[in-house]
C-alpha positions as a Markdown table, in Angstrom:
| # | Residue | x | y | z |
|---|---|---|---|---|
| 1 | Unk | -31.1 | -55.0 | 155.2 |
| 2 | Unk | -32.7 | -57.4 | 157.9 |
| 3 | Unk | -36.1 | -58.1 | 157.7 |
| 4 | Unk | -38.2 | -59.4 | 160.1 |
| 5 | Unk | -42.0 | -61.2 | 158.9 |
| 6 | Unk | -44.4 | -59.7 | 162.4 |
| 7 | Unk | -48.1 | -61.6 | 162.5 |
| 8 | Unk | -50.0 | -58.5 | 163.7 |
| 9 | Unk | -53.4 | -59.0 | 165.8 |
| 10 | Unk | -55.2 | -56.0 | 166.5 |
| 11 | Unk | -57.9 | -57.8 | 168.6 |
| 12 | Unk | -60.5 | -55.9 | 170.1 |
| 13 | Unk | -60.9 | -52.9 | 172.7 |
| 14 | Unk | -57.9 | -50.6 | 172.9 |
| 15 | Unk | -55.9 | -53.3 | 170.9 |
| 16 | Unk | -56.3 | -51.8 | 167.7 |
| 17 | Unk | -55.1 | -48.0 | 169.0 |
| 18 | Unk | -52.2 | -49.9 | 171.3 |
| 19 | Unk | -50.8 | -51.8 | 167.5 |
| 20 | Unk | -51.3 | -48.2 | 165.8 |
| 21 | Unk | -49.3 | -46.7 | 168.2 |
| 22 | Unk | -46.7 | -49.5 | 168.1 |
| 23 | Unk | -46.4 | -49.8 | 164.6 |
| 24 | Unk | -45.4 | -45.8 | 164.4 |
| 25 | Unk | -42.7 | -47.2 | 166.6 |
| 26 | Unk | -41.6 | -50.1 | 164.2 |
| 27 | Unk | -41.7 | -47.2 | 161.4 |
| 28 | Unk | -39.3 | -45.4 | 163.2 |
| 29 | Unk | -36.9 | -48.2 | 163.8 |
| 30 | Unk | -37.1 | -49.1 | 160.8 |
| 31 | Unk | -36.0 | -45.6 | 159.5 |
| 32 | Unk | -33.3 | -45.0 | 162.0 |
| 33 | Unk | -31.7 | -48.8 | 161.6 |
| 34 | Unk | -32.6 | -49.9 | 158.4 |
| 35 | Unk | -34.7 | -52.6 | 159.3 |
| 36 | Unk | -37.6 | -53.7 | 157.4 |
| 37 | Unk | -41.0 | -55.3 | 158.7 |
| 38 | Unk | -43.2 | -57.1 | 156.8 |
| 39 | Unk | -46.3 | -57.2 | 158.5 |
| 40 | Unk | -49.2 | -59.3 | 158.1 |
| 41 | Unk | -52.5 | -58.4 | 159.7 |
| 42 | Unk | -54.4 | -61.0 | 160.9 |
| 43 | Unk | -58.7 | -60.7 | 162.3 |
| 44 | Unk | -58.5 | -62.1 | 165.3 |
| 45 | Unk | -61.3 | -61.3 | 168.2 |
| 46 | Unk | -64.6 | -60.8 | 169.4 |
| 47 | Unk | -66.0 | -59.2 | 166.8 |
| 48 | Unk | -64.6 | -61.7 | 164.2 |
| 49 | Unk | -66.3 | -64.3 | 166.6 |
| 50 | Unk | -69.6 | -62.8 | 166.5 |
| 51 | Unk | -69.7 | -61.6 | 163.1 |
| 52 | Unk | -68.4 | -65.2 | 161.4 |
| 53 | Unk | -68.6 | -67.5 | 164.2 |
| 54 | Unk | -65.1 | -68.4 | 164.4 |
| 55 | Unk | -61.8 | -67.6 | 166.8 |
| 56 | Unk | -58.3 | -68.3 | 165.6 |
| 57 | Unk | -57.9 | -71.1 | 162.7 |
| 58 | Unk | -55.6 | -73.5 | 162.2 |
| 59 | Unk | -54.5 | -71.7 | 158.9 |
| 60 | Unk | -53.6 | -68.4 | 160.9 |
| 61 | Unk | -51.3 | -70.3 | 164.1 |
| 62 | Unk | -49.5 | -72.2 | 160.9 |
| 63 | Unk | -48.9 | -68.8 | 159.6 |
| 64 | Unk | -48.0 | -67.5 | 163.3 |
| 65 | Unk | -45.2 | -70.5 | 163.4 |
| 66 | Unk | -43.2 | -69.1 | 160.2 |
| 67 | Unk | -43.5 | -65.6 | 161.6 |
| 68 | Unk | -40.3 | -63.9 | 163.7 |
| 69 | Unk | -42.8 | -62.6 | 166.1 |
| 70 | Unk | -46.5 | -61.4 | 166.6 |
| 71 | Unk | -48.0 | -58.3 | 167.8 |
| 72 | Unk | -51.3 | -58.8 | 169.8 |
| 73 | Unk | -52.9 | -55.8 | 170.6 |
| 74 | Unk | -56.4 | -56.5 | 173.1 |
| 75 | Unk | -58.4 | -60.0 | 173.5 |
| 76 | Unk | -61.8 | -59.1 | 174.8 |
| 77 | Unk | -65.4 | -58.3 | 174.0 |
| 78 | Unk | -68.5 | -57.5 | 176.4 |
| 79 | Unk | -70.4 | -59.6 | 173.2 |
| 80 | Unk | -68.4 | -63.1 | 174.2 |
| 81 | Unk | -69.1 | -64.7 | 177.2 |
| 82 | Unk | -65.7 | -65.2 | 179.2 |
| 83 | Unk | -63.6 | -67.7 | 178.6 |
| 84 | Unk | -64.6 | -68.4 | 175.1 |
| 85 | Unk | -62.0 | -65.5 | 173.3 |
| 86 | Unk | -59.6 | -66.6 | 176.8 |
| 87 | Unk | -59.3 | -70.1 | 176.0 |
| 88 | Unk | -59.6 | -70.0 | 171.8 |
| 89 | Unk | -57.7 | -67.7 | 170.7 |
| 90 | Unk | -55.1 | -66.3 | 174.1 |
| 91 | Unk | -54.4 | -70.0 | 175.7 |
| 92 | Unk | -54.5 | -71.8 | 171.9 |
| 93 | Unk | -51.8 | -68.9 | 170.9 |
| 94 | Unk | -49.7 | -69.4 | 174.0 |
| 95 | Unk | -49.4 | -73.3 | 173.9 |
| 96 | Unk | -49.6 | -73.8 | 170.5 |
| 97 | Unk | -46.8 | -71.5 | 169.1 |
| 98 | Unk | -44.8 | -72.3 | 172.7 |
| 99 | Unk | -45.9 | -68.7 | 174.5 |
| 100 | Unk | -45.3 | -68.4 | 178.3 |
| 101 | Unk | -45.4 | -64.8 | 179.1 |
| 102 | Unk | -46.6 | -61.5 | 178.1 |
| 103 | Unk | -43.5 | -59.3 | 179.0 |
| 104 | Unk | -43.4 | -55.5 | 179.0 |
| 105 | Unk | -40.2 | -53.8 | 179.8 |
| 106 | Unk | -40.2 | -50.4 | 182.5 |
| 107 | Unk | -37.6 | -47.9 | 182.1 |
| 108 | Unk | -37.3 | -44.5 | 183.6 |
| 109 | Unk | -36.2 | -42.0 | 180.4 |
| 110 | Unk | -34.7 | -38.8 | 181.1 |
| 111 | Unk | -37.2 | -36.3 | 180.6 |
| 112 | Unk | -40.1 | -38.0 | 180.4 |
| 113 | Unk | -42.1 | -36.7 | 184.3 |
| 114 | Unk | -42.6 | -39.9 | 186.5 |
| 115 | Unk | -43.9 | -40.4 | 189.9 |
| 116 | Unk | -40.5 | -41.5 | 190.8 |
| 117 | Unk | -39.4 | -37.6 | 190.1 |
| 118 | Unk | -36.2 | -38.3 | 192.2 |
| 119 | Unk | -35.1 | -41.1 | 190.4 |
| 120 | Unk | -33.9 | -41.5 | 186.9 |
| 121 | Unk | -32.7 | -43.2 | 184.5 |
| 122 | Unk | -30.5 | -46.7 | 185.6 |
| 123 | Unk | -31.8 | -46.3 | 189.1 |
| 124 | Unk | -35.0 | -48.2 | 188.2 |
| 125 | Unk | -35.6 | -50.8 | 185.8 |
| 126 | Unk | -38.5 | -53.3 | 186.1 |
| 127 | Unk | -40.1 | -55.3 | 184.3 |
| 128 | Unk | -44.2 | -56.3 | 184.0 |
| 129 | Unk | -45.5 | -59.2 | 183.4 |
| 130 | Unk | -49.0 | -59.6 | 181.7 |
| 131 | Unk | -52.1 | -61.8 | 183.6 |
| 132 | Unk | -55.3 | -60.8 | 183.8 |
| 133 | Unk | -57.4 | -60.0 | 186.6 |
| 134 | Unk | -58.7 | -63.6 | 186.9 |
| 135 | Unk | -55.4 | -65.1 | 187.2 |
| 136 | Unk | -52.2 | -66.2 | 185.4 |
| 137 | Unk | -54.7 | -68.5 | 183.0 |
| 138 | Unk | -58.6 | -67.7 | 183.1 |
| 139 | Unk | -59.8 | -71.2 | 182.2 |
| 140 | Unk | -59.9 | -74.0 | 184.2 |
| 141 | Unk | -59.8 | -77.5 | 184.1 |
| 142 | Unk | -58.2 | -79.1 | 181.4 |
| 143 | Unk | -56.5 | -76.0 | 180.4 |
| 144 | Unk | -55.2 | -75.7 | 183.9 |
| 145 | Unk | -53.9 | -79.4 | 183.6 |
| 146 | Unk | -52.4 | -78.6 | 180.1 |
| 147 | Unk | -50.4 | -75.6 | 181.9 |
| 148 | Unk | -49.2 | -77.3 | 185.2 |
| 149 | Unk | -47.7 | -80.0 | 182.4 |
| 150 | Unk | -45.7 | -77.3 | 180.8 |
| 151 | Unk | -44.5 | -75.9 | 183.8 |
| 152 | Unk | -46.8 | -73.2 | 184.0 |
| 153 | Unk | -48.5 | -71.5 | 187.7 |
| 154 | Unk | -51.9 | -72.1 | 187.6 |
| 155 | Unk | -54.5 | -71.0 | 189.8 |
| 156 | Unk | -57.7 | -71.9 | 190.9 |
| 157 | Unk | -60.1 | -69.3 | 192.4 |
């Protein structure tokens, strides 16, 4: 049986009902193929942040680099001011472990209503990639230097 070690990262927000909702979809592949997951929950977030005064330690992104992939749910709380959880925890992740783009797949399923109604499936496939509304990196600065050196877009507003 293949196995596959997942760092999991509810975060904040809707990030903990968005990783429920995957993780029922991981137990169903996992029935269907025969795959297993171990998965290894990780506190990661605002709340963590306000509550101990910490974002995302070195002992967790060591973890994260012997993983075969991590599931991040939300990064956010009204609590933080912005660009604390941004920077610490989102940019750390993504140049640390070698991150470059949050990439979720669109497929029309037969079935399943759409506004493209007169479409379906293999007429439209699309793909989304993940920014938030600030920009393709929030911070600035340094951070913004650190990116254009990786070959990364990065705007100023």
């Amino acid at each position: 049986m293949k196995t596959y070690n997942i760092g999991v990262i509810p975060g904040d927000g809707t990030g903990p009902e968005v990783v429920g909702e995957a993780l029922k979809a991981l137990r169903a592949i996992s029935d269907a193929e025969g795959i297993e997951f171990n998965l290894t929950r990780y506190d990661i977030g605002g709340e963590r942040y306000l509550a101990k005064g910490d974002l995302l330690p070195d002992s967790v992104l060591s973890e994260l680099r012997g993983m075969d992939a991590s599931l991040l749910g939300a990064i956010g709380h009204p609590g933080v001011r912005p660009g604390i959880l941004e920077t610490e925890i989102l940019l750390k992740m993504r140049f640390e472990l070698d991150l470059y783009i949050n990439l979720r797949p669109v497929v029309l399923l037969p079935g399943v209503w759409t506004p493209l109604k007169d479409k379906g499936p293999g007429t439209s496939t699309s793909w989304s990639c993940g920014r938030t509304p600030r920009g393709s990196t929030p911070a600035a600065g340094a951070s913004c230097e650190r990116a254009r050196r990786a070959r990364w877009r990065c705007r100023s507003r």
